[in-house]
Structures are given as structure tokens and as C-alpha cells.
C-alpha positions as CSV (number, residue, x, y, z in Angstrom):
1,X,42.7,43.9,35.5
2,X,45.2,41.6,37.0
3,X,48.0,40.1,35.3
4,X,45.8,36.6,34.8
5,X,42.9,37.7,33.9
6,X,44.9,40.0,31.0
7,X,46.2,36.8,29.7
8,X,42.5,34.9,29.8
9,X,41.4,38.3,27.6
10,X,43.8,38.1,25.5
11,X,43.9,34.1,25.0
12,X,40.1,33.8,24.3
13,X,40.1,36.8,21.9
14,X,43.1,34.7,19.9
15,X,41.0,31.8,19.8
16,X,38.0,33.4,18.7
17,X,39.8,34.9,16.1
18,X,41.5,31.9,14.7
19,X,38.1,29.9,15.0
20,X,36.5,32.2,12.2
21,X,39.2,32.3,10.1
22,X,40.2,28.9,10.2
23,X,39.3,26.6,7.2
24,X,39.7,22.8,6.9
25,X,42.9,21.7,6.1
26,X,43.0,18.7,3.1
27,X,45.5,16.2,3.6
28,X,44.5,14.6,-0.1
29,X,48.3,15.0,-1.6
30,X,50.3,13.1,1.2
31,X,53.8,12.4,-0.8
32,X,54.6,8.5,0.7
33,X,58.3,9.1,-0.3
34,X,59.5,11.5,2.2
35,X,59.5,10.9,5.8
36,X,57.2,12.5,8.9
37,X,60.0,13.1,11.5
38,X,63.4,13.1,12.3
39,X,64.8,10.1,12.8
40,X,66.0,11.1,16.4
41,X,62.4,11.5,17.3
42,X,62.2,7.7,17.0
43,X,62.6,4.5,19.0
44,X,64.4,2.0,17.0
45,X,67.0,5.0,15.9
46,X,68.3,5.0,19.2
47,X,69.5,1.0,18.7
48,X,72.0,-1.2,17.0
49,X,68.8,-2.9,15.6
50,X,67.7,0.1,13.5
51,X,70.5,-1.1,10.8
52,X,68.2,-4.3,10.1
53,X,66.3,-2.1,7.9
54,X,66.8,-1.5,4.7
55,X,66.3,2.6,3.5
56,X,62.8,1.5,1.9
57,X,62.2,-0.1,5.6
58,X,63.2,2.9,7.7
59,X,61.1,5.3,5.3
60,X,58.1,3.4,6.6
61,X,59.5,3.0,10.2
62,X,59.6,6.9,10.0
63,X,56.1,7.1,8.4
64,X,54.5,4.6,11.1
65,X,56.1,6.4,14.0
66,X,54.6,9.9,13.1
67,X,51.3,8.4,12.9
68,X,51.7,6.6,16.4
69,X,52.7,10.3,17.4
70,X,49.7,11.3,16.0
71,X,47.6,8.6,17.5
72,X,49.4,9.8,20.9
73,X,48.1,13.2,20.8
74,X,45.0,12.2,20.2
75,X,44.1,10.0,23.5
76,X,46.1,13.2,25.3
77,X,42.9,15.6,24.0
78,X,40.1,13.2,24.5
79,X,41.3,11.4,27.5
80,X,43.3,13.3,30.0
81,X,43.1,16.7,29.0
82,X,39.5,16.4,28.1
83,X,38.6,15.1,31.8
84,X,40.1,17.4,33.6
85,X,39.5,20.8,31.5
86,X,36.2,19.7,31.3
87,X,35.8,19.4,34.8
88,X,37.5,22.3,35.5
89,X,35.3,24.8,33.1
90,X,32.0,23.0,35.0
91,X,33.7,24.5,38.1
92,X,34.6,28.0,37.2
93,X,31.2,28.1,34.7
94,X,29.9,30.8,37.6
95,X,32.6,31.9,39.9
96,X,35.1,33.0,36.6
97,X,33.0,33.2,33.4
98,X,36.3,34.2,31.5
99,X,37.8,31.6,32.7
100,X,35.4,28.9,31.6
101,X,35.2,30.6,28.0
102,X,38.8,29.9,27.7
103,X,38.1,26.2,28.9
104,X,36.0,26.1,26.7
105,X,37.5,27.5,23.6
106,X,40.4,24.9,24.4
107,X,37.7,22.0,24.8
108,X,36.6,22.9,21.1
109,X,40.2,23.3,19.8
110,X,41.0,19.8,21.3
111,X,38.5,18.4,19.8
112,X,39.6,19.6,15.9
113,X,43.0,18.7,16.7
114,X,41.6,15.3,17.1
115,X,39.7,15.6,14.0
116,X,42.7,16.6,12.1
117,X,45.1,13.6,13.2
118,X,42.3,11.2,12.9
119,X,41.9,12.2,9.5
120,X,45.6,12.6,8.6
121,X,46.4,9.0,10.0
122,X,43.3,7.6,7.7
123,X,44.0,9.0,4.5
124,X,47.9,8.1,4.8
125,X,47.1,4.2,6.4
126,X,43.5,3.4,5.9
127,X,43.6,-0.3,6.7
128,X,44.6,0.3,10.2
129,X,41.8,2.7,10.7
130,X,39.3,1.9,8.7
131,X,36.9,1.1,11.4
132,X,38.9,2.3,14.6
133,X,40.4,5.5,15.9
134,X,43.9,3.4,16.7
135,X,46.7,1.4,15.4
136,X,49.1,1.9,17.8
137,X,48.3,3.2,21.4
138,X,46.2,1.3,24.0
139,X,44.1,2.5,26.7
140,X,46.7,3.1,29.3
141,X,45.9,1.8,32.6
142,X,47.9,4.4,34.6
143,X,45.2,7.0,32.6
144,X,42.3,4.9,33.8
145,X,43.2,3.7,37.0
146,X,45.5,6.9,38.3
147,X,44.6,10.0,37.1
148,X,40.9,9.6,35.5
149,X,39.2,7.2,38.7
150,X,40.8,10.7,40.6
151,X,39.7,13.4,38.8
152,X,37.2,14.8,40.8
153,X,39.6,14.7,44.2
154,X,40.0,18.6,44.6
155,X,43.8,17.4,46.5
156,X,44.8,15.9,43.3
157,X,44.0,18.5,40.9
158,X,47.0,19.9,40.5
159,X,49.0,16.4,39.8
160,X,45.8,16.6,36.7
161,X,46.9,20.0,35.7
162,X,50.8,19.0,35.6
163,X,49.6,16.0,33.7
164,X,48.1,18.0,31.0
165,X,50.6,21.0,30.8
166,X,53.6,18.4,30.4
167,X,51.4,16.6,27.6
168,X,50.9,20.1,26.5
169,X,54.7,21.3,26.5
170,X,55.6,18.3,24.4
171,X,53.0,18.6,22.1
172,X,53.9,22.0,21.1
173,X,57.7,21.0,21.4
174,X,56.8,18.4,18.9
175,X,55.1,20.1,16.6
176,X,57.3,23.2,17.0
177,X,60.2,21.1,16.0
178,X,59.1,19.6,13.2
179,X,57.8,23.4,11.5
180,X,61.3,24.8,12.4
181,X,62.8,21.3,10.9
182,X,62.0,23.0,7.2
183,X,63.4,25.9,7.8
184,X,66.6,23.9,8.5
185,X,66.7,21.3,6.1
186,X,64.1,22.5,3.3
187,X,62.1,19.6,1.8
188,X,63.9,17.1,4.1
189,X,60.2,16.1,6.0
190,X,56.3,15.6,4.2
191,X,54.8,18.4,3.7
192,X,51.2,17.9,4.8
193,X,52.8,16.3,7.6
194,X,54.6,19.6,8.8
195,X,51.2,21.8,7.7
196,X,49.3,19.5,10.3
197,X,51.3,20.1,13.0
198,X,51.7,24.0,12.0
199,X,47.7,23.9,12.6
200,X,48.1,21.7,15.8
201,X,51.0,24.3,16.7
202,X,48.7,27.4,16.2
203,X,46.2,26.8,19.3
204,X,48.8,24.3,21.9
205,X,50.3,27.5,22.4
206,X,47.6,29.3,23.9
207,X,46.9,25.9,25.8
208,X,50.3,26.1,27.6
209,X,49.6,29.8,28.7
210,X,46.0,28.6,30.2
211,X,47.4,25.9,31.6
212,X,50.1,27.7,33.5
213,X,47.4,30.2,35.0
214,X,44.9,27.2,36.1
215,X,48.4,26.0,38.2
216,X,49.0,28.9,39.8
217,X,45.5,29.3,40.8
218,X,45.2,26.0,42.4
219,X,48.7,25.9,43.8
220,X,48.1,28.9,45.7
221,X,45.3,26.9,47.7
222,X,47.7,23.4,48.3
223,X,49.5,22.4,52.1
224,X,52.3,21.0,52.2
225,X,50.7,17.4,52.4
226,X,48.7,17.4,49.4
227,X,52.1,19.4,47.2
228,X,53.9,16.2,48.7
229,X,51.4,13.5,47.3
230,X,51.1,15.4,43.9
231,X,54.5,15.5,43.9
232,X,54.8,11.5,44.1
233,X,52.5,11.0,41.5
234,X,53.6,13.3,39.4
235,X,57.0,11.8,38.9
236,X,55.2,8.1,38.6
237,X,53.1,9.7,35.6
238,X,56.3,11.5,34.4
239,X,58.5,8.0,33.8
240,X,55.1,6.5,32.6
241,X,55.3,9.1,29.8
242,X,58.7,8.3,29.0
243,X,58.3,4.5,28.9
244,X,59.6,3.6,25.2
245,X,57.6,-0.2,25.8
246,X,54.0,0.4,25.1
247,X,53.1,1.3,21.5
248,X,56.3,2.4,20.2
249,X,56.9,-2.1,19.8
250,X,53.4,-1.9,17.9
251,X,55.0,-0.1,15.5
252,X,57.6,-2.2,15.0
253,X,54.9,-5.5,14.9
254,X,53.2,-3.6,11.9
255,X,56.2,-2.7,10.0
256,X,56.5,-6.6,10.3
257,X,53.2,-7.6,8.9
258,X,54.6,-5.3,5.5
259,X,57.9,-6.8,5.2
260,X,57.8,-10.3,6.5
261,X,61.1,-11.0,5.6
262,X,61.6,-9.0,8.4
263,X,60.2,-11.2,11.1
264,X,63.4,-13.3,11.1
265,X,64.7,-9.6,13.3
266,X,61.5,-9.0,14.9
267,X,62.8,-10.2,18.6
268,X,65.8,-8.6,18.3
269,X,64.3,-5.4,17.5
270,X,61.9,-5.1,20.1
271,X,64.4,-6.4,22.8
272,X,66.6,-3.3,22.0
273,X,63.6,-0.7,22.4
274,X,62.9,-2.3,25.6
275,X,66.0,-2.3,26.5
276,X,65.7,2.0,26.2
277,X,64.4,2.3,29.5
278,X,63.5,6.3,28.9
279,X,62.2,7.5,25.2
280,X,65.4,8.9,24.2
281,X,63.2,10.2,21.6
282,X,61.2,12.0,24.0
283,X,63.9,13.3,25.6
284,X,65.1,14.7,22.6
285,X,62.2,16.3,21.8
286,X,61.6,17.6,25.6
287,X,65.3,18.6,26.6
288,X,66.0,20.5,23.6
């Protein structure tokens, strides 16, 4: 057995395993006076403006923000990554059948994640879900026009799979962080907030190491042409990721609608988080 197909063995046993032993998780005791994340993990942190709000005010910045992070992973799993490992497992259903059980497996794990945050975000804000999946994100038109309207281009498959292992790494950086973050400063972050991403943790690990074996596959095929146009894009989708201006100033609008007598700052606080350029919250999380 070569090295790859050692690690497919070993990933879909671990994900069978965790499957049957894996129970719902309740998020019924969510404790609304601690916050989700770090405050470096968010936008308005990184600004002057952040000292417009008062502690009650930041404490709800904080929970808002872990729920837009939330509502982040969850149009990775059912847009992006969905697509393209879908696709993908189609592709290899005959030619590598351990291949397309792994797909597979990580299609149904996808899927629960995106049960769990859906869930999470409703019990914690259920006016802004109560009839929608989102409060914060958007369908994003570099998503729907770039890398979706492409996804059956076999020359472009591996800009898809760098797509999805980045979204990937820094989902499991993020939640990685934020389980080590008790060991550091015990009972400084929400519990059930840290448990959810311990879950989400459990399985994007395994994803990484699948991903990383579907890129070395394909890469092994590419000329020099099509590793030149992947490159391209893949930097355009990388500073697209990194852009602090789409929902992260959503956040900031709702925290609004709670404390109006906040409005009187509301320009100033979204100029300074467009004036970011990069998410130095990101970067945090990615560079670390």
C-alpha cells in the first residue's frame, strides 16, 4: 500500500469511528456573559474605534463576531467545499473507491458541522435566524462567479482544491485556537462555544490530510500553463478571503440596531474596519 492510500485507510476508518460514537451535542446552557473569541480575532479590535464601546458593548461585539464566524464556516461547507468535493467523489466513485469513501465521509461530516453552527447561532440569537440560515455573510460573488461557474474545468481544479484546503487550514486554526485558549486562560471564553468548535475541530483535521492528498494527485497531472493560471487566481481568492469589508461591517450595523445610542459612531466605526485593508484578525489566526 502506498503512502496515500495508507492515509485514505486510515482517515475513513477515523471517521467511521467517530460517526458511531458521536452524539448530538446540546447548546441549551449558552452563558450570554462570557465572550466567544479573543478579542484579536476581531475586526473593530484592531481600530481606534473599538474604544466607542462600552464593556457591555464589546461583550456583544465579541458574541456577534463568533457567530458571523460561524455563519462563515457554514457557506465554506455547503458552498465551496461542497462543490468541489462533491464533484470530485463523482469522479473517483469507480477509478478510487477509497477515495470516494473518504469524499464522502467528509461530505456527511460537512454537513453536521453545518447543522451544529446553524443550531448554535439560533439558540444564542434567534431573531436573526428565525426564518434564515444568515445574519451576517452574503452570497459572495467571487464564490459564484469565480470558482463555482468553473468547477467542472479539469485546468482549474487545483485553484478549487487550494480554495478549500486554505478554508480548511483556517478553520481548524480557528477552532484549534479557541480549545487551546482554555487551557491558557481557564474560563476566560463560553463554554459551549469552545465544545462546538472542539466537535468542529475533531473531523477538519482529517479534512486537511484528504485535502493535501487530492493536491498532490492533481498537481502531479498540471503544465506549466495551467500551475501559472491557478496560481493567479489563487492569490485573487486569497486577498478576497482576507477582505475585512464584507460582513464583518454587518456586524457592526446589528450591534447598532441593539444600542442605538450607538449610531451617533456608526460611520466612524465602519470607516476604520474598511480602512483594515487585510483581516488582521485573520492574519492572526492564520500566521500564528
Amino acid at each position: 500500500m502506498n503512502a496515500d492510500a495508507d492515509v485514505l485507510s486510515k482517515i475513513k476508518h477515523a471517521s467511521e469511528q467517530d460517526r458511531q460514537c458521536r452524539v448530538v451535542p446540546d447548546f441549551s446552557d449558552i452563558d450570554p456573559g462570557l465572550p466567544f473569541v479573543p478579542e484579536v480575532f476581531t475586526q473593530l479590535y484592531h481600530t481606534s474605534a473599538y474604544d466607542l464601546l462600552n464593556p457591555e458593548q464589546k461583550l456583544r461585539y465579541n458574541q456577534l463576531f463568533g457567530l458571523r464566524s460561524n455563519e462563515l464556516f457554514m457557506v465554506f461547507e455547503k458552498g465551496v467545499t461542497r462543490q468541489v468535493i462533491h464533484q470530485l467523489k463523482n469522479a473517483r466513485q469507480e477509478s478510487d473507491p477509497l477515495l470516494a469513501d473518504c469524499l464522502e465521509g467528509m461530505l456527511v461530516e460537512e454537513s453536521r458541522h453545518h447543522a451544529m453552527f446553524l443550531d448554535f447561532n439560533r439558540r444564542f440569537l434567534p431573531e436573526g435566524y428565525s426564518n434564515k440560515g444568515r445574519c451576517f455573510t452574503r452570497d459572495s460573488r467571487l464564490e459564484m462567479g469565480v470558482l463555482l461557474t468553473r468547477a467542472k474545468r479539469p485546468g482549474l481544479q487545483p485553484l478549487l482544491l487550494w480554495a478549500v484546503l486554505v478554508l480548511e487550514e483556517f478553520s481548524t486554526a480557528y477552532s484549534r485556537k479557541l480549545v487551546s485558549a482554555e487551557t491558557k486562560l481557564p474560563g476566560s471564553l463560553e463554554p459551549s462555544y469552545r465544545r462546538l468548535h472542539a466537535l468542529h475541530l475533531q473531523d477538519e483535521q482529517r479534512h486537511v490530510q484528504l485535502d493535501s492528498v487530492l493536491i498532490r494527485e492533481l498537481m502531479k497531472n498540471g503544465n506549466p500553463l495551467q500551475r501559472g493560471m491557478n496560481a493567479q487566481l489563487f492569490r485573487f481568492f486569497f486577498r478576497q478571503v482576507l477582505n475585512p469589508r464584507h460582513s464583518g461591517p454587518r456586524v457592526i450595523r446589528y450591534l447598532v440596531t441593539e444600542y442605538p445610542e450607538l449610531n451617533r459612531h456608526l460611520a466612524d466605526m465602519l470607516r476604520a474596519v474598511r480602512k483594515l485593508g487585510m483581516d488582521p484578525g485573520l492574519q492572526n489566526i492564520m500566521n500564528d
